[in-house]
C-alpha positions in Angstrom: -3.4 48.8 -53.8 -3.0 47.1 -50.4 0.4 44.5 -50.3 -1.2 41.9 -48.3 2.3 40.9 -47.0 3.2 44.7 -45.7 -0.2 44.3 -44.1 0.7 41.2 -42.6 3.5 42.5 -40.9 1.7 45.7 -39.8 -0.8 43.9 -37.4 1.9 40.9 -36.3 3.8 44.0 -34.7 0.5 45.2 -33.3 0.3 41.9 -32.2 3.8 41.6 -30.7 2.8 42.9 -27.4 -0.4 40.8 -26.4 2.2 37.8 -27.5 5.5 38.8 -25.7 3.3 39.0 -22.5 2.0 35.2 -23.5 5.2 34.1 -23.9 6.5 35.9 -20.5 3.4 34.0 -18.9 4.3 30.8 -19.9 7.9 31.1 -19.7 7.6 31.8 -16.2 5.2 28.8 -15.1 6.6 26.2 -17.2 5.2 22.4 -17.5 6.4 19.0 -18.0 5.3 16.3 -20.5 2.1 15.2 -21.6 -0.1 17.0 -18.9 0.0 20.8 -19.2 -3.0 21.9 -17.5 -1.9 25.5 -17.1 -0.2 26.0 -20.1 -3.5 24.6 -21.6 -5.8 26.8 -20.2 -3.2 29.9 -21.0 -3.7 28.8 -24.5 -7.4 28.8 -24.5 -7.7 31.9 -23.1 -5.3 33.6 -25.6 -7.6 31.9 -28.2 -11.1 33.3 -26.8 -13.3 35.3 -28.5 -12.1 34.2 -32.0 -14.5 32.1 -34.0 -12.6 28.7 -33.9 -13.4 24.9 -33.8 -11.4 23.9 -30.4 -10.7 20.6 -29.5 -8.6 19.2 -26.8 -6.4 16.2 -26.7 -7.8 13.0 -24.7 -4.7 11.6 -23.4 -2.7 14.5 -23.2 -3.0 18.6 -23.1 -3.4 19.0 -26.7 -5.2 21.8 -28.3 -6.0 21.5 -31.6 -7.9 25.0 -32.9 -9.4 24.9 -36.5 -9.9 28.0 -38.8 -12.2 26.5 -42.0 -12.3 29.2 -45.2 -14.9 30.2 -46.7 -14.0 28.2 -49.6 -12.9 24.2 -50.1 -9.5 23.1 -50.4 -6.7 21.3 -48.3 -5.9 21.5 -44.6 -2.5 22.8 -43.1 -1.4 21.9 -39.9 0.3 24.6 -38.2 2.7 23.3 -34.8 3.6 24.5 -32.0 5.1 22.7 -29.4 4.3 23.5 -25.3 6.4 21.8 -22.7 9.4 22.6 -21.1 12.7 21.1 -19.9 13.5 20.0 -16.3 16.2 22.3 -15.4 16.9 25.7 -13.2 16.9 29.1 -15.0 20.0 31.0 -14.6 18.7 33.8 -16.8 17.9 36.9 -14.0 15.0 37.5 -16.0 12.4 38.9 -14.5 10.2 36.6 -16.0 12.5 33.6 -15.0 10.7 30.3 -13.9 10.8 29.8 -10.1 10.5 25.8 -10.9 12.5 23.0 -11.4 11.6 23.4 -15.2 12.6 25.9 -17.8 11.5 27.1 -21.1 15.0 26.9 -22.3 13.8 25.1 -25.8 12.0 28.4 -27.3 8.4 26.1 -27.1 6.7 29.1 -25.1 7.9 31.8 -28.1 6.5 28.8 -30.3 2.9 28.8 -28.7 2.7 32.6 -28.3 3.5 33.2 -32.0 0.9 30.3 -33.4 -1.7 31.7 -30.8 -1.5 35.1 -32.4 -0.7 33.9 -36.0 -4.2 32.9 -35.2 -5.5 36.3 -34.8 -4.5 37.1 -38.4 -5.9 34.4 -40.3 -9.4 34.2 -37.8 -9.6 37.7 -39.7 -9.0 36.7 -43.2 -10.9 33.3 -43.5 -12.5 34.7 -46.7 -9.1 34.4 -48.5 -8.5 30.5 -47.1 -9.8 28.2 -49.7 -9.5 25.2 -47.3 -8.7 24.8 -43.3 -6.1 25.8 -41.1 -5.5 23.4 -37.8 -3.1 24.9 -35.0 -1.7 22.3 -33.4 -0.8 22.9 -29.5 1.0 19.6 -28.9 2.9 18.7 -25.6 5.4 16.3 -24.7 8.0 17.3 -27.4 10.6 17.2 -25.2 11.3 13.1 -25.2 7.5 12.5 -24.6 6.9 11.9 -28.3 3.4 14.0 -28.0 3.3 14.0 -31.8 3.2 10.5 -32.2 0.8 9.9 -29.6 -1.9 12.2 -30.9 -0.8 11.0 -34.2 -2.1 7.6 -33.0 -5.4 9.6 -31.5 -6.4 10.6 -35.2 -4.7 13.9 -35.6 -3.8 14.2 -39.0 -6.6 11.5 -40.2 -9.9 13.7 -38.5 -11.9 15.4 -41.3 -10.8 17.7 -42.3 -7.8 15.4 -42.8 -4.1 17.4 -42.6 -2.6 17.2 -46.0 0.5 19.5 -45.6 2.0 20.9 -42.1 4.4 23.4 -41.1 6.6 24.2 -37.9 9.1 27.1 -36.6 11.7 26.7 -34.5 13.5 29.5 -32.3 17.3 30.1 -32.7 19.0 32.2 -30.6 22.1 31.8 -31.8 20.9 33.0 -35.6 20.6 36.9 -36.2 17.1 38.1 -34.6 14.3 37.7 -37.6 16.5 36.0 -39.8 14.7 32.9 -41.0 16.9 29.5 -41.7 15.6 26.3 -44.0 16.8 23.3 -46.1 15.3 20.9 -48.2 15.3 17.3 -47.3 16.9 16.4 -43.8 16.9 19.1 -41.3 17.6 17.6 -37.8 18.5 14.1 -36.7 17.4 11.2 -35.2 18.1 10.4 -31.9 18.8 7.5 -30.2 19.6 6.7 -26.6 21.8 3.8 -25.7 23.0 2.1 -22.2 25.7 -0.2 -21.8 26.6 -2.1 -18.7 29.8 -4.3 -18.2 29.4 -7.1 -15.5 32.9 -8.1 -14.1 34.3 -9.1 -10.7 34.8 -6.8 -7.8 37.7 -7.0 -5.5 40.6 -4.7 -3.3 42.0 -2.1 -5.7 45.5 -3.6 -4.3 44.8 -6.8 -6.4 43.4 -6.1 -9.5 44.2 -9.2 -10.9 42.3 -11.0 -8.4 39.0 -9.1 -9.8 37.7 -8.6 -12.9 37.9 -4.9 -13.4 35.3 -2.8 -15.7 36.3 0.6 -15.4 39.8 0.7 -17.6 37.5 -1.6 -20.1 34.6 1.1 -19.9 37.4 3.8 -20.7 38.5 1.8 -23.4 35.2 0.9 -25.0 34.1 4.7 -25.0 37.5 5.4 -27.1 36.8 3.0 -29.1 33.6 3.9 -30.1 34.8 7.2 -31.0 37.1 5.0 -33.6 33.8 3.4 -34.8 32.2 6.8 -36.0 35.4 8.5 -37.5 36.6 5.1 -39.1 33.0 3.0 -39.9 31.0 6.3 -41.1 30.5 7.7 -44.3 31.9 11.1 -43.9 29.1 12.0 -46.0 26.5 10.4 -44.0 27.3 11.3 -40.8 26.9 9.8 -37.0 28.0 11.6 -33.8 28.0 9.3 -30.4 28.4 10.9 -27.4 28.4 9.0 -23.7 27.7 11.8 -21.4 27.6 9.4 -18.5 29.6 6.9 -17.0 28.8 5.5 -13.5 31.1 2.9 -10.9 32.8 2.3 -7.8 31.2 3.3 -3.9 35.0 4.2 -2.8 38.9 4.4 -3.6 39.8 0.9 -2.5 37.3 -1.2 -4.3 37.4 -2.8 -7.3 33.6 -2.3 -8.3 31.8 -5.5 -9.9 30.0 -3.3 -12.3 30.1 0.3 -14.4 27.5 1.8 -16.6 27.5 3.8 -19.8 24.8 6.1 -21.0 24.6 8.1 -24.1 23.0 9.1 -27.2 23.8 8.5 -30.9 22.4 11.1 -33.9 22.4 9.8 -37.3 20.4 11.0 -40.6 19.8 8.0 -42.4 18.4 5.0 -42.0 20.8 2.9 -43.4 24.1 5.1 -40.7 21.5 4.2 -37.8 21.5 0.6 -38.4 25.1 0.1 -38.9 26.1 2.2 -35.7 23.3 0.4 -33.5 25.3 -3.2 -34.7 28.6 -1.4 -34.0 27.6 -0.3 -30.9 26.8 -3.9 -29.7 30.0 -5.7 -31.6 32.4 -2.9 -30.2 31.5 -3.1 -26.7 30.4 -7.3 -26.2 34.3 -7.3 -28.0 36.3 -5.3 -25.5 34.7 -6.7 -22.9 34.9 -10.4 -23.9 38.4 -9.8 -24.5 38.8 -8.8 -20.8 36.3 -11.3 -20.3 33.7 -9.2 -18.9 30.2 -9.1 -20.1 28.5 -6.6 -21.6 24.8 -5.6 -21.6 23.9 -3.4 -24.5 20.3 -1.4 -24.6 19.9 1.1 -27.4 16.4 2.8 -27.3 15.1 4.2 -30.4 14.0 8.2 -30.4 12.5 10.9 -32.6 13.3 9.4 -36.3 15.1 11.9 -39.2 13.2 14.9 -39.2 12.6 15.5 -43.5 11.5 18.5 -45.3 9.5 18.4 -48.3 11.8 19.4 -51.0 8.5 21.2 -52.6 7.0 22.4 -49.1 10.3 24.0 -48.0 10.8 25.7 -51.3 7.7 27.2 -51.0 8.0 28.0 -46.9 11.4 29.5 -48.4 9.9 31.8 -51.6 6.5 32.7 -48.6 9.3 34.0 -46.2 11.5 35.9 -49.1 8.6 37.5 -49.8 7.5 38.6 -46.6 10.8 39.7 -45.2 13.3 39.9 -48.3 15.8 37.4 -49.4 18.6 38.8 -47.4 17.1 37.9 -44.1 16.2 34.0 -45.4 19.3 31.8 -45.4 19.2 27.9 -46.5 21.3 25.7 -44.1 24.8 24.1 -45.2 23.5 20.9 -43.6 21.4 19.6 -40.8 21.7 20.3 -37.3 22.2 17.3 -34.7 19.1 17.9 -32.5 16.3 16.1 -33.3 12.7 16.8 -33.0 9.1 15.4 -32.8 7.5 16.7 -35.6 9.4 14.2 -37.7 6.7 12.0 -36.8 4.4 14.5 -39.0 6.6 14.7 -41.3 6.8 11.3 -42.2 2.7 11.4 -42.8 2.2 14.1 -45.1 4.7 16.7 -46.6 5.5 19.9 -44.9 8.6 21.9 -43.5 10.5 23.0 -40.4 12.0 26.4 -40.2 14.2 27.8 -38.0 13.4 32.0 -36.7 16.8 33.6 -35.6 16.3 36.1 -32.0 19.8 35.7 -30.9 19.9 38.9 -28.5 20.7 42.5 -29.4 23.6 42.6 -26.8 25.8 39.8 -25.1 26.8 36.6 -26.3 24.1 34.3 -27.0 23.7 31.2 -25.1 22.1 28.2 -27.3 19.4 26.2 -26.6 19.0 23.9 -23.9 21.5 26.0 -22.0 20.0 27.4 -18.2 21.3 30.7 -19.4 19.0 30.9 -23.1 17.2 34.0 -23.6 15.6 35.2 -26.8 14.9 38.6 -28.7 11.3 38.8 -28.2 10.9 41.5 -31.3 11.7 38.6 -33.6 8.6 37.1 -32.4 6.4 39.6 -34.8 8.6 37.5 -38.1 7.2 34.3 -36.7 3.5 35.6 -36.2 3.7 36.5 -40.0 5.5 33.7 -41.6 2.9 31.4 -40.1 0.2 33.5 -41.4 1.5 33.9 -44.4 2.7 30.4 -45.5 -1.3 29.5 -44.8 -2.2 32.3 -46.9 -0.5 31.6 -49.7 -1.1 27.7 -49.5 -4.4 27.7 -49.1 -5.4 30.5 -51.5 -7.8 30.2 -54.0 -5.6 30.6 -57.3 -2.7 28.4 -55.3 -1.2 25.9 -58.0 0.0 22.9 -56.0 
């Protein structure tokens, strides 16, 4: 008798070439945002010739490709996200972008593997008993393309989506290694400027002027204070300012400095507290120094939150497939935060992390100009996806 798992991962490494040279295509023109017109048509083309309902976003590049079994039952959403981020590669690659962007997120691995996951179920829609949607959604990277197609009807369009599912590259992780957790997996993120309005003046009479740098400095430590002495240790915040900005010159007292930075927090209740902590700390310090403060905190991406019953599943699909020693549940969230919370807090569903830290070298993370991935990992992503719709939507599934 056949193991329809061992089979699964006998055509997703057949596949792994047609999907490593996806990956390379896109890695090396990557786009920005919510308009992704190459990437788009990349997509489409790695799509053609299977017998697919395609639809594309109206406000955005979106692709949405449906696979409907031969028999009824629910509809998974299957994500994976396109754009890149505005930054040089510093990788040598071959392969490397020549732009001012960079696939340095893993969303070109995420498209190449859902593209070719594809392949597999197109070929097995006589075990789905319900419909598979693969989701190619832009403008992850601050855009909040989930949201917006959200808005458009994604999850609400007949067949409406009542369970979704994500991976996520790692590169730090050991190459097909696959990493989950029930319940809170990445943060929300928040981004916050504050700008202190003093006096300017010569920087050989500072008490002649009312000076905002030394109360900038001060408010920055004192906002550290706030997180290690305010926050549950248990509930955890992290504020970072990454920027502060003043001054034209060394003799000048400036009139004005400005803060920028981003707070990640995994509750509801830790967010609140620190965004009226933020405001009290810094309109304190500078009132005391009586300067005025101007305090903007915009909020991001909310809590990303697996289903406890979705991830156990995504978990016992990907023990299966691979073996239990390669799955690994997280000791606790990671600080990045991501989009598909926005699914998430819709209908139930899970985001996994796939491990490709490199075979040689030490691995850069994400986000850094130097990333790089083991592309034989990418065969593990191909069949998890394949096989979490599978067993979801098959006919004796007990949900």
């Amino acid at each position: 008798m056949i193991d329809p798992l061992a089979e699964l991962r006998r055509e997703a490494d057949a596949l792994l070439p047609d999907c490593i040279a996806l990956r390379r295509a896109l890695h090396a023109a990557p786009e920005l945002g919510l308009d992704l017109p190459e990437t788009q048509r990349a997509v489409l083309d790695a799509l053609a010739g299977l017998d697919l309902e395609i639809a594309t976003g109206g406000a955005t590049s979106a692709i949405v490709a449906t696979i409907r079994g031969t028999k009824p039952g629910p509809t998974l959403l299957l994500r994976a996200d396109m754009d890149a981020l505005p930054m040089r590669e510093a990788t040598g690659l071959p392969f490397a972008s020549t732009r001012d962007a960079m696939h340095a997120c893993g969303h070109d691995a995420h498209v190449a593997m859902l593209a070719s996951a594809m392949r597999l179920l197109a070929a097995r829609r006589d075990r789905l008993a319900g419909t598979v949607k693969a989701f190619f959604q832009p403008g992850e990277e601050g855009f909040g393309g989930a949201k917006i197609l959200i808005d458009e009807g994604l999850l609400a369009h007949a067949p409406a989506v009542d369970a979704a599912f994500a991976i996520h590259m790692d590169s730090s992780s050991p190459s097909g290694s696959v990493l989950w957790r029930p319940g809170p997996i990445l943060a929300a993120a928040d981004a916050l400027a504050v700008e202190l309005r003093g006096r300017g003046g010569h920087a050989s009479m500072p008490h002649r002027a009312l000076d905002p740098i030394p109360v900038a400095c001060e408010i920055v430590l004192a906002l550290q204070t706030l997180v290690t002495r305010r926050v549950d240790a248990f509930d955890p915040a992290v504020l970072t300012i990454a920027r502060l900005r003043a001054g034209s010159t060394g003799n000048v007292i400036p009139s004005s400095a400005q803060m920028m930075g981003t707070l990640r927090t995994f509750s509801e209740r830790t967010r609140e507290d620190m965004h009226a902590g933020i405001r009290r700390v810094a309109a304190g310090i500078a009132a005391a120094h009586g300067l005025e403060a101007d305090v903007q905190i915009v909020p991001g991406y909310p809590v990303t939150v697996n289903d406890a019953g979705f991830a156990g599943f995504a978990q016992e699909t990907a023990a299966a497939l691979l073996g239990r020693a390669r799955v690994h549940e997280m000791p606790a969230p990671i600080m990045g935060a991501e989009d598909f919370s926005y699914i998430l807090q819709q209908v139930p569903g899970a985001l996994v992390f796939l491990g490709a830290r490199p075979p040689q070298g030490d691995p850069h993370p994400l986000h850094s100009d130097r990333m790089t991935l083991d592309e034989a990992a990418f065969a593990t992503g191909i069949a998890l996806h394949a096989a979490v719709a599978l067993r979801w939507l098959a006919p004796e599934a007990a949900r």
